[in-house]
C-alpha positions in Angstrom: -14.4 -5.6 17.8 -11.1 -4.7 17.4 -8.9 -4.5 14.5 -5.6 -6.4 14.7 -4.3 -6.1 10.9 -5.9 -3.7 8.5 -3.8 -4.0 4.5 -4.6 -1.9 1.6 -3.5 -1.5 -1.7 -2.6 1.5 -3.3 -0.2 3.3 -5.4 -1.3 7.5 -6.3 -0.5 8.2 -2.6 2.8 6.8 -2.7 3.5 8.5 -6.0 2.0 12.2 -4.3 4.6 11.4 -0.9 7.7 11.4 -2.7 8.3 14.9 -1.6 5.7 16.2 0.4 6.3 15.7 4.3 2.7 15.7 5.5 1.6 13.2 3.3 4.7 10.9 4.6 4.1 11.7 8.2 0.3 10.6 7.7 2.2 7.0 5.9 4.2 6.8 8.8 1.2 7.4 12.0 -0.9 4.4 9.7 2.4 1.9 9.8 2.5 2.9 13.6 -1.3 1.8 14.3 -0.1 -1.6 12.4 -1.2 -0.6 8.8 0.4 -2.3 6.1 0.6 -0.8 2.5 0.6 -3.1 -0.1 2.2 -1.6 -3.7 0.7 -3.0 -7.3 4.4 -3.7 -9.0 2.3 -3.7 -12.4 1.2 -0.4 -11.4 4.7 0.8 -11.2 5.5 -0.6 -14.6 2.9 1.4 -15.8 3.4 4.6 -14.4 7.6 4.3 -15.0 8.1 4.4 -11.1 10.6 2.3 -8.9 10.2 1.3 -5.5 13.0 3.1 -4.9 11.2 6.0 -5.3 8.4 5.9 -3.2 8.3 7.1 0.3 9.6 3.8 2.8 8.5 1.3 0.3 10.4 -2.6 1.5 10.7 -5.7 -1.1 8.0 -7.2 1.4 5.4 -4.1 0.9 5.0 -4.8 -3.1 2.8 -7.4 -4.9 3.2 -8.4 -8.5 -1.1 -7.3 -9.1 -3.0 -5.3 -6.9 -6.3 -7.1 -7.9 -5.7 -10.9 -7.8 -3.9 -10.0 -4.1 -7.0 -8.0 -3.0 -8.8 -11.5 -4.1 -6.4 -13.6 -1.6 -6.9 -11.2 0.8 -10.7 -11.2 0.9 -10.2 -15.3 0.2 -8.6 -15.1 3.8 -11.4 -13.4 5.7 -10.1 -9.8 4.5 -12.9 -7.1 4.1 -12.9 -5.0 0.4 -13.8 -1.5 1.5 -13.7 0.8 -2.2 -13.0 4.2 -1.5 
């Protein structure tokens, strides 16, 4: 079976990437293999972080709540896989 879109939700990476380059080339070799990163905006209230900040983080890469998109996503045939 092969994968043709793979999403996940996450924020404490993001935040660790801001300045370290290996971390940020790893972000960058899952975007290339079609991984999209989908950022919690309520987690960034929370933590006192801006978009801006965060290592290649678009408008369409955020999500108002982690959780009720993880929902939609499983909803659309999406598989939850819980570190």
């Amino acid at each position: 079976m092969q994968i043709s879109c793979f999403k996940t939700c996450l924020l404490g990476y993001f935040i660790e990437s801001m300045n370290d380059v290996d971390k940020q080339m790893a972000l960058d070799s899952l975007r290339f293999q079609n991984v999209q990163f989908l950022i919690c905006g309520n987690t960034l209230l929370a933590y006192q972080v801006k978009r801006q900040d965060l290592y290649e983080v678009a408008e369409e890469d955020m999500v108002q709540a982690g959780l009720p998109t993880i929902v939609a996503l499983q909803q659309a045939g999406y598989i939850y896989v819980r570190p």
